[in-house]
Every structure is written in structure tokens, then in C-alpha cells.
C-alpha positions as CSV (number, residue, x, y, z in Angstrom):
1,X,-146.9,-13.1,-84.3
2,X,-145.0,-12.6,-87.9
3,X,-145.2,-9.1,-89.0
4,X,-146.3,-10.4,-92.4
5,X,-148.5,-12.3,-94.4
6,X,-147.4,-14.8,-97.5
7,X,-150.3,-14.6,-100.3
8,X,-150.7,-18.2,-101.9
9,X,-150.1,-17.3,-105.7
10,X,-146.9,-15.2,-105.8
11,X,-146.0,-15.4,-102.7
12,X,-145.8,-12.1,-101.7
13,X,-144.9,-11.0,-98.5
14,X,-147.6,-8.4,-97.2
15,X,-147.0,-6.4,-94.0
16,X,-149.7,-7.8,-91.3
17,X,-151.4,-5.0,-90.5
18,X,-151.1,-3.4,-86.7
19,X,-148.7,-5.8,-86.4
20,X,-145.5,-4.3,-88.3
21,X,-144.2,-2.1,-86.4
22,X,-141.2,-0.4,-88.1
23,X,-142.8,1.4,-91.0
24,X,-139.4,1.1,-93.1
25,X,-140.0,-2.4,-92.9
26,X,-143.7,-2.3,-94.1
27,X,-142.4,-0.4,-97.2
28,X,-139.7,-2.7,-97.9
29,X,-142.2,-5.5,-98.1
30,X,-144.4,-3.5,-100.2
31,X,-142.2,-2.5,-103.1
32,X,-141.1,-6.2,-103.0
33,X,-144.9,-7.3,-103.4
34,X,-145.4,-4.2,-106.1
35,X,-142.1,-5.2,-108.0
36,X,-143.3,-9.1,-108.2
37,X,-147.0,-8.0,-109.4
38,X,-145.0,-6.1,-112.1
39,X,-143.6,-9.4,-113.7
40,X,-145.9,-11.9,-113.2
41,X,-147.1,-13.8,-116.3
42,X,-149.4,-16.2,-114.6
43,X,-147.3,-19.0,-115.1
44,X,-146.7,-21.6,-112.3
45,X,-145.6,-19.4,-108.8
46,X,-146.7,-16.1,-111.2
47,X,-149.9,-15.5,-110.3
48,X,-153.1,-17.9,-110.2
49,X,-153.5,-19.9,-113.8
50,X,-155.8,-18.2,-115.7
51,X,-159.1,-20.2,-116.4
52,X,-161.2,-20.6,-119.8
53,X,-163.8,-17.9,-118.6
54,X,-161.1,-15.6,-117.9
55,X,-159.9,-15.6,-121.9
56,X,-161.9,-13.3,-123.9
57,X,-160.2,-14.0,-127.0
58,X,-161.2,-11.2,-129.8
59,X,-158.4,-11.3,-132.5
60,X,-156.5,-13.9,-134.0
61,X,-154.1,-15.8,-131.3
62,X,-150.9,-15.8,-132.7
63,X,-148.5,-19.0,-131.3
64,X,-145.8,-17.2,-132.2
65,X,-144.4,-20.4,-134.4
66,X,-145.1,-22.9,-131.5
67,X,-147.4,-25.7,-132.0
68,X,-150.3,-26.6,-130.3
69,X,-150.2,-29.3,-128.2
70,X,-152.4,-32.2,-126.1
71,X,-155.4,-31.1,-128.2
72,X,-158.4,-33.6,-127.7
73,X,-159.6,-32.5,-130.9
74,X,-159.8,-29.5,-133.1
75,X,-163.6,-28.1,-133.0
76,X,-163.8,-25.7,-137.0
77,X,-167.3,-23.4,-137.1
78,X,-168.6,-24.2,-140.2
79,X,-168.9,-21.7,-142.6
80,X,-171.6,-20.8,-145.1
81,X,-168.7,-20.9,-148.1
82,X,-165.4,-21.0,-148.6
83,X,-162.7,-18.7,-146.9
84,X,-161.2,-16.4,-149.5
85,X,-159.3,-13.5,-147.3
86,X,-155.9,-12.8,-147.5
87,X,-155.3,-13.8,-143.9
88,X,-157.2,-17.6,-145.1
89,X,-154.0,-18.7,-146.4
90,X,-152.9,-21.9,-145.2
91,X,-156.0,-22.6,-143.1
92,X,-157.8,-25.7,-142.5
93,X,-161.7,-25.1,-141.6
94,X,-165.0,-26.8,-142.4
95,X,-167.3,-25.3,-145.1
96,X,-171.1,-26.4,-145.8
97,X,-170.3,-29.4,-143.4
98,X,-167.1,-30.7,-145.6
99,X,-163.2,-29.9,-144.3
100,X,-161.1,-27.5,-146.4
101,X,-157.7,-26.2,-146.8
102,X,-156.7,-23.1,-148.2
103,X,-153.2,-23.8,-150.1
104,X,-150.2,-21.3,-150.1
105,X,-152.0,-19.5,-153.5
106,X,-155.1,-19.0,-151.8
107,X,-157.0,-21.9,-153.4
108,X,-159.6,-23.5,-151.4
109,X,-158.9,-27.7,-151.3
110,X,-162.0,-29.6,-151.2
111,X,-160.8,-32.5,-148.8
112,X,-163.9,-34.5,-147.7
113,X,-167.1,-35.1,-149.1
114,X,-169.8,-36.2,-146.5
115,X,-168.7,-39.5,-145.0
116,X,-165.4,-40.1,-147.2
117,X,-162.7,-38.2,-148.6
118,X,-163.4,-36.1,-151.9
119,X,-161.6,-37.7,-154.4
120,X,-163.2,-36.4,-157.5
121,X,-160.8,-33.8,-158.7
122,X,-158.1,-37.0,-158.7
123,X,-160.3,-39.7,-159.8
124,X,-161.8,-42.3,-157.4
125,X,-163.9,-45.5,-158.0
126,X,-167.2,-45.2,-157.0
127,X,-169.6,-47.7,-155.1
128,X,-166.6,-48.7,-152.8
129,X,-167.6,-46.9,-149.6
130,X,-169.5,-49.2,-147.3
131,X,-168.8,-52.3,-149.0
132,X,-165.7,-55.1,-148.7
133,X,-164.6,-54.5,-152.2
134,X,-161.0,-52.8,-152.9
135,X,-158.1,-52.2,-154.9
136,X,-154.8,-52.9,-153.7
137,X,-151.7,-52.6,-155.4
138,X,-148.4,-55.0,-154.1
139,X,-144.9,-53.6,-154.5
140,X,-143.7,-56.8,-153.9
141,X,-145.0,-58.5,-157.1
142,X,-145.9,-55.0,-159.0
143,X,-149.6,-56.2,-159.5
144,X,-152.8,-54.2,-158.7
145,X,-155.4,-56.7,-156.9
146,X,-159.3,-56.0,-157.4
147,X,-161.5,-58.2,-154.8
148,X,-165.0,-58.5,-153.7
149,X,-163.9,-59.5,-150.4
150,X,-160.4,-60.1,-148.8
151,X,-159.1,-62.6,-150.9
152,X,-162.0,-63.1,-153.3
153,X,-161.2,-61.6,-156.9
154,X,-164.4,-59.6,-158.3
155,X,-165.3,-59.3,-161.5
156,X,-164.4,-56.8,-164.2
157,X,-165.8,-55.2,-167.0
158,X,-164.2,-53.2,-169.3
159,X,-163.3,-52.6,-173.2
160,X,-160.7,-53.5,-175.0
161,X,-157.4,-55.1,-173.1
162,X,-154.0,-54.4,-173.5
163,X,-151.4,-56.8,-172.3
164,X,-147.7,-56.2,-172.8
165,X,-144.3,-57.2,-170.9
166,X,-143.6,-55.6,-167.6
167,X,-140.6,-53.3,-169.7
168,X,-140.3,-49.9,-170.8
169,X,-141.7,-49.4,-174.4
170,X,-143.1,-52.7,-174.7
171,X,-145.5,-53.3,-177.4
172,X,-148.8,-55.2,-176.4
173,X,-151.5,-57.3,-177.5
174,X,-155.0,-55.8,-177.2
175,X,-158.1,-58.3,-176.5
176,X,-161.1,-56.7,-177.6
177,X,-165.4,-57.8,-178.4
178,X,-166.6,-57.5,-182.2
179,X,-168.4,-54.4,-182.7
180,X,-171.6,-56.0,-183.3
181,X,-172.0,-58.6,-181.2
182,X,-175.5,-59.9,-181.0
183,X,-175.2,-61.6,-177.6
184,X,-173.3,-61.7,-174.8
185,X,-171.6,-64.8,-174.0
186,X,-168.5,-66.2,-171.7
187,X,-165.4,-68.0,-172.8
188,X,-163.7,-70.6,-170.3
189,X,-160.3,-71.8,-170.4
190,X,-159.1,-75.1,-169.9
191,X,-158.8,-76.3,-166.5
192,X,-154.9,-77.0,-167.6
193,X,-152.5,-77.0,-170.5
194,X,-152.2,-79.7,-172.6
195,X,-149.1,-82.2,-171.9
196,X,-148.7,-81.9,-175.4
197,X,-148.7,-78.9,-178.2
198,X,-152.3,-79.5,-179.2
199,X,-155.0,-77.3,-181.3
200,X,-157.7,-75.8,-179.2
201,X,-161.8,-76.0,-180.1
202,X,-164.3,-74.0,-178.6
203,X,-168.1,-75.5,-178.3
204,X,-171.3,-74.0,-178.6
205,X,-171.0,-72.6,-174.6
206,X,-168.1,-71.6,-174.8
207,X,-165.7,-73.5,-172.9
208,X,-162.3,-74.1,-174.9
209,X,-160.5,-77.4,-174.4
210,X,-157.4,-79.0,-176.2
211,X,-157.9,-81.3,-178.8
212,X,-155.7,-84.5,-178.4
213,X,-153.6,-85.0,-181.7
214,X,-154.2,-87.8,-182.9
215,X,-151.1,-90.0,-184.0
216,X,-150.7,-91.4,-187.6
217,X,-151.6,-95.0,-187.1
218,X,-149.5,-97.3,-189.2
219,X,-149.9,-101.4,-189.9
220,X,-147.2,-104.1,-190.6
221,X,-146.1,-105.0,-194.2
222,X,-148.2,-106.6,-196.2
223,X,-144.8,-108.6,-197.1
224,X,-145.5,-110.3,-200.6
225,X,-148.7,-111.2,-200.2
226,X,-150.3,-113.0,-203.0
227,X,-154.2,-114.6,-203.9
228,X,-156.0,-116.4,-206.5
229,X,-159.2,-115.9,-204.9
230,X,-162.1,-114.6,-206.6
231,X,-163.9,-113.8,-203.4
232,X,-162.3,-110.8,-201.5
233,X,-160.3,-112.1,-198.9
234,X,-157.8,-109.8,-196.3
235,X,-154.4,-108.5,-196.9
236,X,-152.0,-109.6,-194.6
237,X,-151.4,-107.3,-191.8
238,X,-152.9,-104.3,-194.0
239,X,-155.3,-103.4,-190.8
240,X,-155.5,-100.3,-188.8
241,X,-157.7,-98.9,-185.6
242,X,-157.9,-95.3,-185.2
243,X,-159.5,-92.8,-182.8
244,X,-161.2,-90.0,-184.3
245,X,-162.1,-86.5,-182.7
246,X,-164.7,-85.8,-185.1
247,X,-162.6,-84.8,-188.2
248,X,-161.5,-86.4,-191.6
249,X,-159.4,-89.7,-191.5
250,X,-156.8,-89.2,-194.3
251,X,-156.0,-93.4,-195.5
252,X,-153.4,-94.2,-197.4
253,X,-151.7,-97.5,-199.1
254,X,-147.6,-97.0,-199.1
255,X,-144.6,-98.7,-199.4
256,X,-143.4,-99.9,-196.5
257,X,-139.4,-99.0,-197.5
258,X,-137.8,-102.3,-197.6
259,X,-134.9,-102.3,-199.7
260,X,-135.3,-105.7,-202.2
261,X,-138.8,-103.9,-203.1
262,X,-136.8,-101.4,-205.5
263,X,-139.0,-98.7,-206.0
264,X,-141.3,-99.3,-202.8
265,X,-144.0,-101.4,-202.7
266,X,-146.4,-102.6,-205.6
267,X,-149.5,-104.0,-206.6
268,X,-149.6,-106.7,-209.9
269,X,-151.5,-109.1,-211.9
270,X,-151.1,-111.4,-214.5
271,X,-151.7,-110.4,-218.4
272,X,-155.7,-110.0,-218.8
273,X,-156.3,-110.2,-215.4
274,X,-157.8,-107.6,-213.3
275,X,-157.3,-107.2,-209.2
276,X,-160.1,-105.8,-207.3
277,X,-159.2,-103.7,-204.3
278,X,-161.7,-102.5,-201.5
279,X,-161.0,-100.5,-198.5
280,X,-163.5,-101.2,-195.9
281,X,-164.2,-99.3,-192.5
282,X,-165.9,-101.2,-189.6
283,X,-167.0,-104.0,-192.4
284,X,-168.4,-101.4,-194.8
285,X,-166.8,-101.0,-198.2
286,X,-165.7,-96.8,-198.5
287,X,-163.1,-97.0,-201.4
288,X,-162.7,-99.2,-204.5
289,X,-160.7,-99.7,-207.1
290,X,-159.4,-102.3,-210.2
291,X,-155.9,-102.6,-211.4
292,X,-154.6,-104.8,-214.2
293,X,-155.7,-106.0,-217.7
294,X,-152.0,-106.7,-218.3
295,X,-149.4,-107.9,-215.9
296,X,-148.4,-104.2,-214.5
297,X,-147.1,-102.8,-210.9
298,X,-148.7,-99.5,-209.8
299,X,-147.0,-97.0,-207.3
300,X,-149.8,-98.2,-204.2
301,X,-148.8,-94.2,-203.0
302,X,-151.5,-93.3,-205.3
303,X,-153.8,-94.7,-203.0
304,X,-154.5,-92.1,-200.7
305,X,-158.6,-90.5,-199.7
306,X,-159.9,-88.5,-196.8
307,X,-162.7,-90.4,-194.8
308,X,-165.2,-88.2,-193.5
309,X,-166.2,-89.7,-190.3
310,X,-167.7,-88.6,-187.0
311,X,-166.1,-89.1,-183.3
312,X,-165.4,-92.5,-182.8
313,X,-162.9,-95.4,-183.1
314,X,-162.5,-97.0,-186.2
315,X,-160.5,-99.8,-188.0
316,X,-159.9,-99.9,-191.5
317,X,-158.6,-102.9,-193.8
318,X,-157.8,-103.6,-197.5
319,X,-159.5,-106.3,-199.4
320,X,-158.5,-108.1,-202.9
321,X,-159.8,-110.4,-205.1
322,X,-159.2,-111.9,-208.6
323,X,-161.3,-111.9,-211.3
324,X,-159.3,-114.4,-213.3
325,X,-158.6,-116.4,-210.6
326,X,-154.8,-115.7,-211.2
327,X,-152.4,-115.2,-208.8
328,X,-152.9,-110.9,-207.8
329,X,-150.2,-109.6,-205.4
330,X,-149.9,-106.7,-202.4
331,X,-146.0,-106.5,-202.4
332,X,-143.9,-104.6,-199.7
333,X,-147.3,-102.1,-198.7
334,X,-148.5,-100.7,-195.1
335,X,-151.7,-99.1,-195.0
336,X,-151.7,-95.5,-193.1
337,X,-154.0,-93.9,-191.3
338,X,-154.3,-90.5,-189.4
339,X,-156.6,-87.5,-188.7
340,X,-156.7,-84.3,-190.0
């Protein structure tokens, strides 16, 4: 039989009673158990661990600089206020059901609020909790993003906006409402730009739109055309068709340039006869005019009138007629027409 016993913590080797027979030997084996009780820590092989309801813990535990480690979680009693002790620096604990952290100067941080995160001493947008709005800002293209959903803008509402360039000091152009406005109401941009530079209208629901220019329509010469008719007949080629947005037609009678006209073109009539011009849009008569009495040429550039006309296409022509019944001529002229 061994002479002694191995205890199953620290291993200490204990004389078996009435079994050890050399008392030397039972001391020896004694001040070795006494000498290992005197440094054990209860780590591993040092004594049994110690368990939770062995730790009466009545001061603060100090880690001595070490962290804290394999924590499931952190459980904070919640106090009735603030800490505010000199010892509360640099603690984290929950106050009136919120988490707080006392910074280096003592000063008790705010950091949650309820169910989210107490942003209101650095500004927050409220409404956002519990819903699929956000605002996200992309460092790739430097451009905040607000949306209703993921990938679905939402609507803003603000004051005045200020755009500028995307460079230091840049000066901006600020969009703004009239201070008294009497209604609300929404503009809407064209669905694309023009192909060509173009003015831009607005109608009565606001939607903008281009307004196609509309290009000065010109006819052929009247060449040296020439009547004795006392009826009003046509001028040769002195016929135009334009499309109108709406606004004034400006019509002119010019010369058409050609060098054996001199001057430019010309109207004339024989001594003591007088020419009757008419300017007629779809068949209606809107300008008249006589020239003659003597045999004369007039500058036909002094023939120019806006047409007031609604949307529409229209085609314009020049009439004459003789009263004499001698020969009145339409030399070297183009009629012109184009809206304002």
C-alpha cells in the first residue's frame, strides 16, 4: 500500500495515515503539501477553479490594463441619472433606460435614445427610423442620394436652391418661389433637349416644352413679271406656305439680288396709271396697297407687315391689277415670310 495519498487539485502528496511509517518521511510530505498551498492561485493544477458563487465581488475589479475577453454581452444596471463621480470617468453605463459614456472631462455622452441612436446634439433627420427611406452619400461620384426605397428617389421640399460648380469658391445660381405665391403649382421639364437651340414656353399646367423655330420661308423671283389686267391676277412665283406656332408672321416683298436689277427689285407703271397690290392669306385679302399715277419704281423693301395669326399653316401670295389697263410690272421681287 503507498504511504501516501495524491489530492486531485494540487496534487499534493499527503501521508496515508497508519500507513507511513517513518515519521521524517510524513513531515517531508507535509511541508511539501503546506509549501504548495502557500502559492496556489487557483489557476489550472493550483487549486480547484473558483466558481461564480464563490466571487463576492465588493469593490471595483481592477484588470490591471488587460481586457476583457469572450464576453456574451455586457449586462449595465441602469441608473436613476447620470454618473458624475470622479471615478465615472471614461465609463460606459445605461441611464433612465438609454447607454452613456462619460468622456475623459467628465461629461456624460448621451449615445442612444430609445430604439435608435441619439443624434440630436449633431443633427439627424427625423421620420427615418422604421421606414425604407435614406440618405446616402457616394465617394465615387461625390453626390448625396435621398430615396424612398432602394433605388427610388423621394421627394424634396425645401427653400431656396443653390447650385454651383463642384470647385472651391464657386459662385452659384440660387432657384427660389416668389414671396407671394397664391398657389402652389409644379413645373415639368421637357422629356429631352431640343436638336436645335430653340426658345422654351410654359402652358397653363406647367409643363415647359421647346418651341420649334420656325425657318424664314422664301419664294422664287418674281422675274419681270408684267400685266395689263384689270382683274387681280397672281404674281409669278410670289407664293409662300408657312407653319405658325401661334405667333406673328412678319411678310415681306424684297428684291431677290440679281444683278441686271440695279438697285434690287421694283415695282412700275405707266404715266397716269395706278397698280393695285393685294397680299392675300389662305384667299383672304390682309394687306393692300396702290402705286403709280406716273410711271415710277418703288423700293418693294418697303413692303413689309406682321400678320397676327393663330397656330396653323398658312400660304400667302401677292396679287396685282391695272386700273388703266396698262402694262404694271413686279420686277426681280421674292416675297418673305417668317415667324416671330
Amino acid at each position: 500500500m503507498s504511504t501516501t495519498t495524491q489530492t486531485p487539485y494540487m496534487s499534493l502528496q499527503l501521508p496515508t495515515p497508519l500507513v507511513e511509517v517513518s515519521p521524517f518521511a510524513g513531515a517531508v510530505d507535509i511541508n511539501a503539501a503546506f509549501t504548495t498551498v502557500d502559492s496556489h492561485d487557483h489557476s489550472p493544477g493550483k487549486g480547484s477553479l473558483v466558481p461564480t458563487a464563490g466571487l463576492n465581488i465588493n469593490a471595483d475589479l481592477s484588470f490591471i490594463g488587460n481586457n476583457a475577453t469572450n464576453l456574451r454581452s455586457a449586462k449595465f444596471q441602469n441608473q436613476t441619472s447620470s454618473l458624475s463621480g470622479v471615478s465615472d470617468v471614461g465609463c460606459i453605463y445605461m441611464s433612465g433606460g438609454d447607454l452613456y459614456f462619460n468622456s475623459g472631462a467628465g461629461q456624460p455622452v448621451h449615445m442612444t435614445s430609445g430604439a435608435a441612436l441619439n443624434l440630436s446634439s449633431a443633427g439627424s433627420i427625423s421620420g427615418l427610423s422604421g421606414t425604407t427611406a435614406a440618405l446616402t452619400y457616394s465617394s465615387a461620384n461625390q453626390t448625396f442620394y435621398f430615396t424612398q426605397n432602394s433605388g427610388i428617389s423621394a421627394l424634396i421640399s425645401s427653400s431656396a436652391l443653390t447650385l454651383s460648380a463642384p470647385t472651391s469658391g464657386a459662385f452659384g445660381i440660387t432657384l427660389q418661389s416668389p414671396l407671394a405665391l397664391a398657389l402652389a403649382y409644379t413645373i415639368t421639364l421637357p422629356p429631352a433637349a431640343p436638336t436645335v437651340t430653340s426658345p422654351i414656353q410654359m402652358d397653363s399646367s406647367g409643363n415647359l416644352s421647346f418651341i420649334t423655330p420656325v425657318p424664314i420661308q422664301v419664294s422664287a423671283s418674281s422675274g419681270t413679271f408684267a400685266t395689263t389686267s384689270t382683274s387681280f391676277v397672281s404674281v409669278t412665283n410670289l407664293s409662300v406656305s408657312i407653319t405658325s406656332i401661334g405667333k406673328p408672321v412678319m411678310i415681306s416683298i424684297v428684291p431677290d439680288g440679281t444683278a441686271s436689277a440695279g438697285a434690287g427689285g421694283y415695282l412700275e407703271t405707266n404715266a397716269g396709271d395706278i397698280m393695285n397690290l393685294i397680299i392675300q392669306r389662305n384667299g383672304t385679302t390682309i394687306y393692300s396697297t396702290n402705286v403709280g399715277g406716273q410711271a415710277q419704281m418703288v423700293v418693294p423693301a418697303m413692303i413689309t407687315f406682321p400678320d397676327r395669326v393663330g397656330a396653323g399653316t398658312y400660304t400667302y401670295t401677292v396679287q396685282v391689277r391695272s386700273q388703266a389697263g396698262n402694262f404694271v410690272s413686279v420686277y426681280y421681287c421674292m416675297l418673305t415670310a417668317y415667324g416671330l
